[in-house]
C-alpha positions in Angstrom: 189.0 145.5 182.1 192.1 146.0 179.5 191.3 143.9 177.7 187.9 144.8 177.3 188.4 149.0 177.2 190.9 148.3 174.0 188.6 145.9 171.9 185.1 145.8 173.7 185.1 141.9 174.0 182.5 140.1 175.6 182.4 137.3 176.3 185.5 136.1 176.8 187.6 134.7 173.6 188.3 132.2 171.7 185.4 132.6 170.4 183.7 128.7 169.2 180.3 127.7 168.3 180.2 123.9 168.1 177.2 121.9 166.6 177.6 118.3 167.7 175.5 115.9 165.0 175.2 112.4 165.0 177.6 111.7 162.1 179.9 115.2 162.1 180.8 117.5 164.8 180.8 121.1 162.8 183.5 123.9 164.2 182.9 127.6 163.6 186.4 129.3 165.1 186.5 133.2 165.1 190.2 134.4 164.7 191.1 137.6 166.1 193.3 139.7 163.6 195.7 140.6 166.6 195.9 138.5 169.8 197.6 141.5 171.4 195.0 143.6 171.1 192.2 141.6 172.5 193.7 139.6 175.8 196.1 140.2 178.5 199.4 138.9 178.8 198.5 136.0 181.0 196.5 134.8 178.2 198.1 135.8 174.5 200.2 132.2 175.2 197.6 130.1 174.9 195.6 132.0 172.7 198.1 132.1 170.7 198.9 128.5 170.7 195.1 127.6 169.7 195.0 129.9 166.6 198.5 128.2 165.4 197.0 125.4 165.9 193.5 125.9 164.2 194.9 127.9 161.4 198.2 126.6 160.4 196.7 123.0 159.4 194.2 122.6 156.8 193.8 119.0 159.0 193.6 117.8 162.0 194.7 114.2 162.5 193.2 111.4 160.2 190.1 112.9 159.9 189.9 116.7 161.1 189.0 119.3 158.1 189.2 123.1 157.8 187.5 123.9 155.0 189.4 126.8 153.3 187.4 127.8 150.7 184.8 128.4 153.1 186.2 131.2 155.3 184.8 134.6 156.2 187.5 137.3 156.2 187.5 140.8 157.9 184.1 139.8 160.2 183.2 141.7 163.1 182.6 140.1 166.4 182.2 140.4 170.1 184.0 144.4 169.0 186.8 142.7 167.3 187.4 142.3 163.4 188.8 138.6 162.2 188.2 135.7 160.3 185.6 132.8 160.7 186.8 129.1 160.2 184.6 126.5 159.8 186.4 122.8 160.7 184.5 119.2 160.7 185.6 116.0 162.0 183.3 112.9 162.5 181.5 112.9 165.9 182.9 109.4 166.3 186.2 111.6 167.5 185.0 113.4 170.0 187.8 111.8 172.5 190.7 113.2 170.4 188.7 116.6 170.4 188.6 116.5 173.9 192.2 115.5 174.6 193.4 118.2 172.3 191.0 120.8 174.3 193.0 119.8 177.5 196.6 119.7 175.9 195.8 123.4 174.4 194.6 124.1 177.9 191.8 125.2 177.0 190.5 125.4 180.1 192.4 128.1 181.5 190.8 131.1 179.1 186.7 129.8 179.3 184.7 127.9 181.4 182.6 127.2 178.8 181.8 126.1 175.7 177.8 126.7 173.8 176.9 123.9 171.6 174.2 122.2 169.8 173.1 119.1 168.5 172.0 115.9 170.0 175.7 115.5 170.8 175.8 119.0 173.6 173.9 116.3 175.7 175.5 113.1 174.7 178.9 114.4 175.7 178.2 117.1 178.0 179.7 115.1 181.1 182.8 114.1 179.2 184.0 117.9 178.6 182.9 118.7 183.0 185.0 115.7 183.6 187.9 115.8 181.5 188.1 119.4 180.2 186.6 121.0 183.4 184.6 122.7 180.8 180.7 123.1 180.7 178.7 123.3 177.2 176.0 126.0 177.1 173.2 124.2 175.4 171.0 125.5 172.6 168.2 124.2 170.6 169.7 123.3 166.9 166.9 124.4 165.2 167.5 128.2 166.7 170.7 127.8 166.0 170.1 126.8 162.5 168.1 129.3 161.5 170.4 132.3 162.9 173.2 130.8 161.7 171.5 130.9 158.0 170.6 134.5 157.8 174.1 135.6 159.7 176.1 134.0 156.8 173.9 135.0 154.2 173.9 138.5 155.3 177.8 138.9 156.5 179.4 136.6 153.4 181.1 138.7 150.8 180.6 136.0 148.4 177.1 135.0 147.1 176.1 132.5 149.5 172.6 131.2 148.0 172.2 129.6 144.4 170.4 127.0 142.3 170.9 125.1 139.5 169.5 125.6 136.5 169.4 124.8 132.1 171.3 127.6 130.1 168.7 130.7 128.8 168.7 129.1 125.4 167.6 125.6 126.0 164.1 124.0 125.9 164.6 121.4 127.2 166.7 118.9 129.6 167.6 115.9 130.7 168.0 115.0 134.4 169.3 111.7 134.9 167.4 110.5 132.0 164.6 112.5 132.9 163.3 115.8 130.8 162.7 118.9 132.8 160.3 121.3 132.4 161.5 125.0 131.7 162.6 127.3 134.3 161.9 131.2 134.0 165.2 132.6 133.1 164.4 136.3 133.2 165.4 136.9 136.2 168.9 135.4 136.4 172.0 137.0 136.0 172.8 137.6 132.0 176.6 138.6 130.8 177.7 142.4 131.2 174.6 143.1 133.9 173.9 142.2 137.8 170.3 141.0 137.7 168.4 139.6 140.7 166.2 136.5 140.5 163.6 138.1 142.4 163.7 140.6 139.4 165.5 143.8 141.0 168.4 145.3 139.6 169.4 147.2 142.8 172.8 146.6 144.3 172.9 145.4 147.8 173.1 148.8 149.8 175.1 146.3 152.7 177.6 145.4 150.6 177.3 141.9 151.2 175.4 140.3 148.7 175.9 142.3 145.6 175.4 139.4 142.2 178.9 140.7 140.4 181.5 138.5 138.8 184.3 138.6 141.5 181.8 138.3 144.1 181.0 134.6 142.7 184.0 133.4 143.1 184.8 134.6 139.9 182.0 134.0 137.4 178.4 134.0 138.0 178.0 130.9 136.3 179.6 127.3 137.4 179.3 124.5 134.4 178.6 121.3 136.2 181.9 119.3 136.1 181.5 115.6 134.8 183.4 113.9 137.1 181.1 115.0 140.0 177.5 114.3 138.1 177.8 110.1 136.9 177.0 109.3 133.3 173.5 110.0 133.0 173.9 113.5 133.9 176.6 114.5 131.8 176.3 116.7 129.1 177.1 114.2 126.6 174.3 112.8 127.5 171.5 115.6 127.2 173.8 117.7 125.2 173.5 120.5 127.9 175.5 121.5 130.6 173.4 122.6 134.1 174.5 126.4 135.3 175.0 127.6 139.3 173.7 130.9 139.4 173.2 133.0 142.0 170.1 134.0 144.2 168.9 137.1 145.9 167.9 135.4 149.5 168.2 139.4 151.3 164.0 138.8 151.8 163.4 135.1 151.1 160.2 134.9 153.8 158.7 132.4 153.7 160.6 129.5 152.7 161.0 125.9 154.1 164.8 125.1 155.2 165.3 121.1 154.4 168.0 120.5 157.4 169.7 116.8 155.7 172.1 115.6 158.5 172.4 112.1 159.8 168.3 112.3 159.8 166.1 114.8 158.1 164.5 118.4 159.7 161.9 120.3 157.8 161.1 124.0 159.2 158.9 126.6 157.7 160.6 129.8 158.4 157.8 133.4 158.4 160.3 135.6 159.4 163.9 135.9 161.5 161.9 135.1 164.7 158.9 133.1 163.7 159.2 129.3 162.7 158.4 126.0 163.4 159.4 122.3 162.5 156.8 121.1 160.3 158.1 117.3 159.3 161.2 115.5 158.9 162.5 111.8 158.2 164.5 109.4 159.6 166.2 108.5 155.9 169.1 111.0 155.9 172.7 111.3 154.9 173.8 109.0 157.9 171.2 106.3 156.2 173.1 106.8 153.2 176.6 106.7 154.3 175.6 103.5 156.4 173.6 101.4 153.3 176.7 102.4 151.0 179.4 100.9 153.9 177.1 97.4 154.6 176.4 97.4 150.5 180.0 98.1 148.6 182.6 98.2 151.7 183.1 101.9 151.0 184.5 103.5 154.3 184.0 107.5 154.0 181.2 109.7 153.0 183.5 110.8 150.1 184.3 107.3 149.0 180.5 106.5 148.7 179.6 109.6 146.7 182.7 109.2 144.4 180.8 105.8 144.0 177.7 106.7 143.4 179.5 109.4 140.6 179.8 106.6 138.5 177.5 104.2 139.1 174.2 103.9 137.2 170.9 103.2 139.0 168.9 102.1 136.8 170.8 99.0 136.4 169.1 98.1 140.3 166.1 100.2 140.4 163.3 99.3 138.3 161.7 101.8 136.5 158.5 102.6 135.0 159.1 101.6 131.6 160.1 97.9 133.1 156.3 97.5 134.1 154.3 99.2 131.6 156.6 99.0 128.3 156.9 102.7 127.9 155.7 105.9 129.5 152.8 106.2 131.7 151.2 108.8 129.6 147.6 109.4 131.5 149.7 111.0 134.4 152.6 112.1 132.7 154.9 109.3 134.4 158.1 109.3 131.8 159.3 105.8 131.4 163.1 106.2 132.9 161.4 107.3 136.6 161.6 104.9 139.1 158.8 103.0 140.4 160.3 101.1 142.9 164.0 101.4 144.4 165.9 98.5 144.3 163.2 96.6 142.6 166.1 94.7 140.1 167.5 93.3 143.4 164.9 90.5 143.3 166.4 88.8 140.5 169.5 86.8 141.3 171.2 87.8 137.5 171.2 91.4 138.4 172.1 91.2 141.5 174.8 89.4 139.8 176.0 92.5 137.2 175.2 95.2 139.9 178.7 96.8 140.7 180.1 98.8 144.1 179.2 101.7 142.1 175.5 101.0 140.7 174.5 100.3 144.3 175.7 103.4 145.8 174.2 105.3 142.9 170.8 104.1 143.9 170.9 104.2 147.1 171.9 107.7 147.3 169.1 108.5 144.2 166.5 106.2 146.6 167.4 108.8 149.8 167.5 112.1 148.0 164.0 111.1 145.7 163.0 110.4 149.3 164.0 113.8 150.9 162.5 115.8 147.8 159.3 114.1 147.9 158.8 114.9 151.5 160.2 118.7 151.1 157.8 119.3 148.0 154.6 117.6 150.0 155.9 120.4 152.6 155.9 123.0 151.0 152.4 122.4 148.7 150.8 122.4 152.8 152.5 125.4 154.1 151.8 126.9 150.4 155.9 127.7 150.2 157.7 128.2 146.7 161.2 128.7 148.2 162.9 125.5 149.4 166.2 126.1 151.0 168.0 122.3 151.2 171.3 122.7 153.6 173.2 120.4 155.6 176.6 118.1 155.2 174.6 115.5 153.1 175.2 118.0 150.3 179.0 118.7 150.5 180.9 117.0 147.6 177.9 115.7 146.6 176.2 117.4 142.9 174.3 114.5 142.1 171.6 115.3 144.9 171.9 118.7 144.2 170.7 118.4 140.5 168.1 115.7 141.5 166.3 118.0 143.7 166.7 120.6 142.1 164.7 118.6 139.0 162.2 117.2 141.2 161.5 120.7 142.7 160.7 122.0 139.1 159.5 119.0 137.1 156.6 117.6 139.9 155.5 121.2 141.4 155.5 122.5 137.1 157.8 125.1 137.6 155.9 126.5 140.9 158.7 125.3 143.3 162.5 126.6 143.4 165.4 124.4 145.0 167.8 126.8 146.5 171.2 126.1 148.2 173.6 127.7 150.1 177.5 127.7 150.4 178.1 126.8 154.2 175.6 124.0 153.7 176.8 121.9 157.5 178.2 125.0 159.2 174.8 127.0 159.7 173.8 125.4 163.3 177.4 125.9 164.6 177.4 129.7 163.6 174.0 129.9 165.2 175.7 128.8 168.5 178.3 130.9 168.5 176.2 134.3 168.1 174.7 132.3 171.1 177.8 132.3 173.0 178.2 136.2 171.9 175.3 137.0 173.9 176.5 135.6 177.3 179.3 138.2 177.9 179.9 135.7 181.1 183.5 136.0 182.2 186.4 133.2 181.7 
């Protein structure tokens, strides 16, 4: 009852929402700004102990991350003000999680933990009987969803953006390929804040308003070259792709393209109405595991530094390999690809393929795949917006700028890739305003 009468907390704290995926467990950690303030003596010690922990390391082990950049400062929850962290380690160590749960004694401040993913059932016996700790269940794809429009709303930073040619340009080249012209009279233009939606108003909530310090400093990112691979440079199409930002305060409706180990598609009406429309088995884990059997790569990072400088066309074959040229009757440009792989056949190429020409294509061959699916979506549920999330993105441009092309160039302008910041860390955040609405004791 202290406790509670000073700060109004319930449930009891820490506070953790843990989403549990087949390839990455993702860690959303709420950090009070004083312990003192929130718990009773018999439990600042260990509180204590877990927010040294959790917040005086950037990592955890070999393979533990807290990803800095990403933090939400001065956040309200549960009555208290603090700081969301957001921390990722591969599922695959789980047991080191769970040994580190019982040396912080984790135990003795919660019963319970909520989580989500396939992993809440996978592991929920191994946290009763090592941890004596039980994990509140919840469906990911609720999660998901309320973990998007809680981050979008609450982030001082713009969270959504897409990709996009400079104003002045007519044309580029993606990959090779040229793109068809986005409408640019919407996006924000030097000296004003202007929404892509086409309103000029500040955000009233102060969340989400499009100025320069808001955007981590400029309201326009130039794509680096070392993340994009030699066809994308702007060497190459004398052009440099802009990140700008996007108004996503009413974004209804728009499909959310979850890319995890697999592939969720959802059409989202409104905060409460949505459903799972398709989804694929070819995601970032079919990635990750085709770039380790193909080149010996170990890490998610390793592959998609890879596939940076790699070239696929040396292993797919492309259009212009079977009909000499462009496909003109239905506009099918002569550097596409018409069928992944489809050098592999011949012994000699398989020959001069390097590490870094396979991992390109396989990770061009996954993301062609998820953007074909996502735009078939969206022409059925008659969607424009296309929200693509998940960890599949995180370091990795190249599939950002492919969908982003594929979005524009096949739907002619009608469709709009659109990303957002937290990309892995929405299902996690989802689960813990799950775990806020218990208020069950310790």
């Amino acid at each position: 009852m202290w406790r509670q009468k000073l700060c109004h907390v319930s449930p009891a704290m820490p506070y953790f929402g843990m989403d549990i995926g087949g390839t990455l467990t993702k860690l959303v950690y709420f950090e009070p700004l004083d312990v003192s303030e929130v718990e009773g003596p018999e439990e600042k010690e260990t509180l204590r102990t877990i927010r040294k922990y959790l917040t005086g390391n950037v990592a955890y082990g070999k393979t533990g991350i807290r990803d800095v950049h990403l933090e939400m400062r001065n956040q309200k929850l549960g009555g208290c003000r603090g700081t969301l962290h957001f921390i990722r380690f591969p599922t695959s160590e789980m047991q080191a999680f769970i040994d580190l749960a019982r040396a912080k004694n984790f135990s003795s401040l919660a019963s319970a933990i909520c989580a989500t993913g396939g992993g809440a059932f996978k592991f929920e016996k191994d946290f009763q009987e090592q941890v004596n700790l039980q994990l509140h269940k919840y469906d990911e794809l609720d999660c998901l969803i309320r973990g998007i429009h809680f981050i979008d709303r609450h982030n001082y930073n713009v969270e959504c953006y897409y990709w996009a040619k400079p104003p002045d340009s007519n044309s580029q080249t993606v990959d090779g390929q040229p793109s068809s012209n986005l409408n640019h009279s919407h996006c924000s233009q030097s000296g004003k804040n202007h929404y892509v939606n086409g309103s000029s108003q500040p955000d009233h909530s102060g969340t989400s308003q499009l100025d320069q310090s808001n955007f981590n400093g400029s309201q326009q990112y130039i794509l680096e070259k070392d993340h994009l691979g030699d066809d994308c440079d702007s060497s190459h199409s004398g052009l440099d792709w802009v990140k700008k930002p996007f108004d996503f305060r009413n974004p209804y409706p728009y499909l959310v393209v979850n890319v995890g180990s697999g592939v969720s598609i959802l059409a989202v009406y409104s905060p409460t109405n949505y459903k799972r429309v398709s989804g694929t088995s070819l995601g970032g884990g079919t990635f990750l595991g085709l770039c380790c059997l193909l080149t010996g790569c170990e890490t998610f990072e390793e592959a998609v530094d890879l596939a940076s400088r790699g070239d696929n066309h040396k292993v797919d074959r492309l259009v212009q390999d079977i009909y000499g040229g462009d496909y003109r009757r239905f506009n099918l440009k002569g550097d596409l690809v018409a069928s992944s792989f489809g050098h592999m056949m011949s012994k000699q190429r398989r020959e001069e393929a390097t590490r870094e020409d396979l991992a390109k294509a396989t990770l061009v061959t996954i993301t062609n795949n998820i953007g074909s699916i996502a735009r078939m979506c969206a022409a059925t549920e008659k969607i424009e917006r296309v929200v693509f999330v998940g960890n599949f993105l995180r370091v990795n441009t190249i599939s950002m700028k492919l969908l982003a092309y594929a979005m524009d160039y096949w739907s002619y302008g009608a469709l709009k890739a659109l990303f957002l910041e937290h990309e892995g860390y929405f299902g996690a955040m989802g689960c813990l305003m799950e775990y806020l609405k218990l208020g069950h004791p310790s």
